[in-house]
N, C-alpha and C positions, 0 to 999 in steps of 0.2 A: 717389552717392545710392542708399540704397535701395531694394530694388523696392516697389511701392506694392501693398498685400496687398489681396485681397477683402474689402467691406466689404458686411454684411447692415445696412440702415437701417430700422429698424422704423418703421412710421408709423399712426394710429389709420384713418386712411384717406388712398384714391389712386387716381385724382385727386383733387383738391375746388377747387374754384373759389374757396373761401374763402383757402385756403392755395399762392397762385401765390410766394410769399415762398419758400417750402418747394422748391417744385418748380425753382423759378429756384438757388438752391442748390445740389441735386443737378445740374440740366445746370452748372452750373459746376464741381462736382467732375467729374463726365464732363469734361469739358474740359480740366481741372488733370490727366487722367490717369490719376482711379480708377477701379477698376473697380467698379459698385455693382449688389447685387441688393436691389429692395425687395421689404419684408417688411409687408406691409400686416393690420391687425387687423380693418377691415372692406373691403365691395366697395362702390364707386362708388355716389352715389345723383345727381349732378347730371348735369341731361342735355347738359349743353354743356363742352368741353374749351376751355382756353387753348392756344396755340399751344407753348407752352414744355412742356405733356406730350406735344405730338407726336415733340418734337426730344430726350426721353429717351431713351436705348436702354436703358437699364438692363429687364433681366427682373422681370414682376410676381408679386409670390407671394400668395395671399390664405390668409391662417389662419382655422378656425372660428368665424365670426362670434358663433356659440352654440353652445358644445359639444354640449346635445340633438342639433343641426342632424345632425351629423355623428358619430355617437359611435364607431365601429369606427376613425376616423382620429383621436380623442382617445386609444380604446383600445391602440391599436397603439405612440401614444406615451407613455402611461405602461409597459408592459412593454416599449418602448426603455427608458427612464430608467431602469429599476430595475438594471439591470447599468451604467450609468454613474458613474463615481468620485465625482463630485458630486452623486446623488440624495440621499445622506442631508442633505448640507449642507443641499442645497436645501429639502426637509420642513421641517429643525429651522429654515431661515428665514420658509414659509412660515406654517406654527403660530405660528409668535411675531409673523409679521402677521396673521394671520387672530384672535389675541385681541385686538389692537387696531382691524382692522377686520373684524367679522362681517359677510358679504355674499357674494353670488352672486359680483362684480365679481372677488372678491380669487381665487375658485375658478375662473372663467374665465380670469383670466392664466396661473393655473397650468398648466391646462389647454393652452390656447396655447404656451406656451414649452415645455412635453413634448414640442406638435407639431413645434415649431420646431425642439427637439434630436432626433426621431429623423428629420428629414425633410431638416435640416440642406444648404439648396441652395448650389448649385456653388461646394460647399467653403470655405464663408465661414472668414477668418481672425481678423476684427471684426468688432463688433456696435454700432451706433449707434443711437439714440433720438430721435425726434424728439417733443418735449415728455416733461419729468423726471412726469408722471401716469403714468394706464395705461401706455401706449406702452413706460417705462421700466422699470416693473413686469415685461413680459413681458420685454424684453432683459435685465435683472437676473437674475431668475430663469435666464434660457437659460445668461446669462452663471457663475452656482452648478454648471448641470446641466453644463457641458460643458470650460469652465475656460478659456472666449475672454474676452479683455478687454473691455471697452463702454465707451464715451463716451457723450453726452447735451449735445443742443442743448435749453434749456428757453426757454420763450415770454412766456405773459403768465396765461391762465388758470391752465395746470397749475402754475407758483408758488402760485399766490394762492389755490388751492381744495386744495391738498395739505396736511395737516397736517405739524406741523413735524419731528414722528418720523420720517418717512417721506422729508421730502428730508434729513432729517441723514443716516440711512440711507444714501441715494443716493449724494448729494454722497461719502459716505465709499468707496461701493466702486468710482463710477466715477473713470478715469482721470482724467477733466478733463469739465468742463461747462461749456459757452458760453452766455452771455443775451443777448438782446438791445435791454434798458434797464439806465440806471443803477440805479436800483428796485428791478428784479428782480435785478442783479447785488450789489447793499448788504445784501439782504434776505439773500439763500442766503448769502454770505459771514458773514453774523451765526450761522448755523447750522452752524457746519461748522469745526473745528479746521483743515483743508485747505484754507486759503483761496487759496493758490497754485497749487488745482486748478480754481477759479472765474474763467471771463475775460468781457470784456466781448466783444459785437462784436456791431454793429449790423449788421441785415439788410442795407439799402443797396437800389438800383435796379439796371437790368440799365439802363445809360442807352441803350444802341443802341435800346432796346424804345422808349423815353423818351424820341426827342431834344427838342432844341432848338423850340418855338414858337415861329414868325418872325411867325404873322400879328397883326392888330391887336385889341385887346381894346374892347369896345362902351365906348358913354360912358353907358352907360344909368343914370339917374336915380331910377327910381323913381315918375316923373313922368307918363308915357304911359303910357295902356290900352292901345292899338295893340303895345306892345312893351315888356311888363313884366321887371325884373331878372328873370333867370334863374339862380336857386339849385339846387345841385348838392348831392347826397349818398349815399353811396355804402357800404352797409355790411350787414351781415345785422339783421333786425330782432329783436333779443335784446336786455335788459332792460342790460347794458354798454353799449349804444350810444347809449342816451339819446333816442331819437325819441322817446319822449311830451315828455320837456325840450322839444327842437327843435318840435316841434307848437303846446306854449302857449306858446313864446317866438313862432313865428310868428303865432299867434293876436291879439300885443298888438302887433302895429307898427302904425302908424295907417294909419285909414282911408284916407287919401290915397296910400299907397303902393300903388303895382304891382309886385307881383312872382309869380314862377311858383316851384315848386321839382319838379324830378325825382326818384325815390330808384330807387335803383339797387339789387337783394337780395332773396335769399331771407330765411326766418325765420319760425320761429310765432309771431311776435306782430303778425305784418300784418292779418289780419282785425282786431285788437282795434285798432292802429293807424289804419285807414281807417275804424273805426268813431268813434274819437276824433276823427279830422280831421272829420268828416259833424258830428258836437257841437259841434265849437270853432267849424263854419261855413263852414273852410277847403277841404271838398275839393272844389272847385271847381278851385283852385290847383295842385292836386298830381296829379303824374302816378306810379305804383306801375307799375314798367316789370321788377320778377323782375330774376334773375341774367343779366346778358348778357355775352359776349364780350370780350376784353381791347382787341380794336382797337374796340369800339363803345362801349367804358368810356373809354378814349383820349379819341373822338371827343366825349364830353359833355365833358372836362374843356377840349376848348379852347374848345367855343361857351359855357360856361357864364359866367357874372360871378362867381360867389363859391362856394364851397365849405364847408360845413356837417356839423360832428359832433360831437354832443356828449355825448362820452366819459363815464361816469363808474363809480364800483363797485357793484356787485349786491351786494343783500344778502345774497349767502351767498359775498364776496369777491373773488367772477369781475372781471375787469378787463381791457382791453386793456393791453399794453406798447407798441409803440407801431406804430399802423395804418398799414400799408403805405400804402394809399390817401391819406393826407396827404404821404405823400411822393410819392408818384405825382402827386399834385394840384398839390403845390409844385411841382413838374420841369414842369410846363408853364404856370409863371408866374402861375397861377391863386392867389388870395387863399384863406388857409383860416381857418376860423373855428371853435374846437376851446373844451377846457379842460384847466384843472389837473390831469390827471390820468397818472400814472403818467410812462412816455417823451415825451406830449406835449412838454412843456416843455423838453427835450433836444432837440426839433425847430425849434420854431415860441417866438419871442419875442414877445409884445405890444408892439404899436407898431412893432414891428423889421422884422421877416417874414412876419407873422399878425396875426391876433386873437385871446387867448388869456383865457377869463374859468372863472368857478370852475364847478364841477359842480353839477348842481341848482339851477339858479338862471335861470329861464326870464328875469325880468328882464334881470340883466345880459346874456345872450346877445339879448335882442330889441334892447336897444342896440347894441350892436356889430353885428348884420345892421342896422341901419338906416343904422349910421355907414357902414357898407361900401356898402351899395345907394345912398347919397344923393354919394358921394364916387367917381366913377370915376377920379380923381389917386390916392386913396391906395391903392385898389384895385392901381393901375399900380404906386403903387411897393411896397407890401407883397409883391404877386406876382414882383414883378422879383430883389427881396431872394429871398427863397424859394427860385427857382430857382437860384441863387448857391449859398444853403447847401447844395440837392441836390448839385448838382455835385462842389463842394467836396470833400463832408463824406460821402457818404451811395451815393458808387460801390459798386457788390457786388464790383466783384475786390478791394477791400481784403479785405472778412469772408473772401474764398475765398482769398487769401492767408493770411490770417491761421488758417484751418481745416488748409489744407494746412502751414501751420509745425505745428501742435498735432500731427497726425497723423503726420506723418516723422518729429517728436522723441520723441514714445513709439516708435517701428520701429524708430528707431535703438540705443534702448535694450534693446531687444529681441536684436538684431543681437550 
């Protein structure tokens, strides 16, 4: 076997609490053997760490968040660059995206990856991306200015808001790009003559994190004030995730029903969100509990009765692939209640596993939180399925298997 090279992973930020998918990955390659230094585009803005960035070693590097910020270490990296074999390449790439996209954004990566090549840490011999957006932009670029090869793991936004120039582009200079829905895997393979350089491979769980729920699940009804369904949802509050949907479908279950809902997350759209619960009548019901802890996100998913998100696309195309958190939800036998949207349905079956109804469409979703909250049987077996297909289907040492094939077969060729 090959030795396993240094590998620089660029990330738009690091930590984030939104992205423990990300971070659970990297400790897996630590694990598998690599060695990684991250390459982060901004610095930290959440005040609370998951467990799984304490147990990284990998070295943190943070690039010019705004090149104003810092301009003498912007400047020092463009006159590195100018004496490097791949500066001119890089211009004549840069120019020909900057007439397609005029903006600060496209002059900041630039900026960044100058940094990146003349600062170049402990001697990376790959360059990874995490999300084919920005993220990619600056490793693409480093990757012109210095002549390291790059890969690119891409997600769910940075598909769906990149125009299509720009991942043909991508797709075409990076080695190999991994997604993780079928979606997002259909979609970039439609753009790209290299469609043998596009794989699928789903995030999956870190199931130790995860295990097995032995205790009992309530039989709650709906029916008692004393101890109303306990609805769970877990997500950042942005215009993809559908909480105003979730709100006026809560808003139409009858008046007889009890139930409570927690939401778990950061996001700027929760002042406008509690102010909409306060209109619909609801916020009585609803607890707004911020971003917390992985073992204290755990611990809602096993007191909770049902699980609630409803997914769907922004209108300027942003969209989830497919939210960690339902699989998380399903792995502790918890019923989830989602839509048609994107990986959803690679996860979670209606009638099967889940409860699966269209986007935008508060009715159907307030049927189905009723069928769930009035039926603690099919709760039982929906959740029961669920955890099944985690298991099965949705282990992380597959994708980290599967990363570590992709990347010893490019070394080898190397070799």
């Amino acid at each position: 076997m090959p030795p396993r090279r240094k590998i620089l992973v660029v990330l738009k930020g690091y930590p984030r609490l939104s992205e423990t998918f990300i971070a659970q990955e990297l400790l897996g390659l630590e694990k598998a053997g690599f060695d990684l230094t991250l390459i982060s585009m901004r610095r930290p803005t959440d005040k609370k760490r998951h467990p799984v960035h304490d147990e990284i070693r990998a070295r943190v590097v943070y690039l010019p968040e705004y090149l104003h910020e810092e301009p003498i270490r912007v400047l020092k990296g463009l006159i590195a660059g100018l004496s490097k074999p791949g500066f001119k390449a890089l211009m004549k790439r840069f120019l020909a995206d900057l007439k397609r996209d005029v903006s600060r954004n496209r002059f900041r990566r630039l900026g960044q990856a100058l940094v990146l090549g003349r600062e170049w840490p402990d001697e990376g011999e790959w360059l990874h991306a995490h999300f084919i957006h920005t993220p990619a932009s600056v490793t693409e670029y480093a990757s012109i200015l210095t002549g390291t090869p790059w890969t690119c793991s891409a997600h769910a936004k940075d598909i769906w808001t990149s125009p299509d120039w720009e991942l043909n582009e991508k797709l075409g200079s990076a080695r190999w790009t991994v997604t993780c829905t079928r979606t997002g895997y259909d979609h970039m393979r439609t753009l790209t003559s290299r469609k043998e350089a596009v794989h699928l491979s789903y995030h999956g769980l870190d199931l130790a994190r995860f295990g097995h729920f032995a205790g009992e699940r309530s039989d709650r009804t709906g029916s008692d004030p004393d101890d109303p369904a306990f609805i769970l949802s877990v997500g950042r509050a942005v215009e993809k995730k559908g909480y105003d949907v979730l709100l006026r479908a809560l808003a139409l279950l009858p008046a007889d029903l009890q139930w409570r809902m927690d939401h778990i997350g950061g996001g700027e759209e929760l002042a406008k969100l509690k102010a909409m619960a306060n209109e619909l009548g609801i916020s009585g019901r609803i607890v707004w509990k911020g971003a917390m802890a992985q073992e204290d996100v755990l611990d809602h998913y096993r007191r909770a009765d049902l699980f609630a998100l409803a997914c769907r696309i922004a209108a300027n195309g942003d969209r989830d692939g497919l939210p960690n958190v339902l699989v998380e939800a399903s792995s502790q036998r918890l019923v989830c209640l989602s839509t048609e949207v994107s990986g959803v349905p690679e996860l979670l079956k209606n009638g099967e596993n889940g409860l699966v109804v269209p986007p935008d469409d508060p009715t159907k979703l307030a049927e189905a939180l009723e069928a769930a909250i009035r039926d603690p049987a099919l709760r039982k077996r929906l959740g029961d399925a669920a955890e099944h297909q985690v298991r099965q289907y949705f282990d992380y040492h597959s994708s980290i298997r599967q990363l570590t094939g992709l990347f010893e077969a490019e070394w080898q060729k190397a070799s």
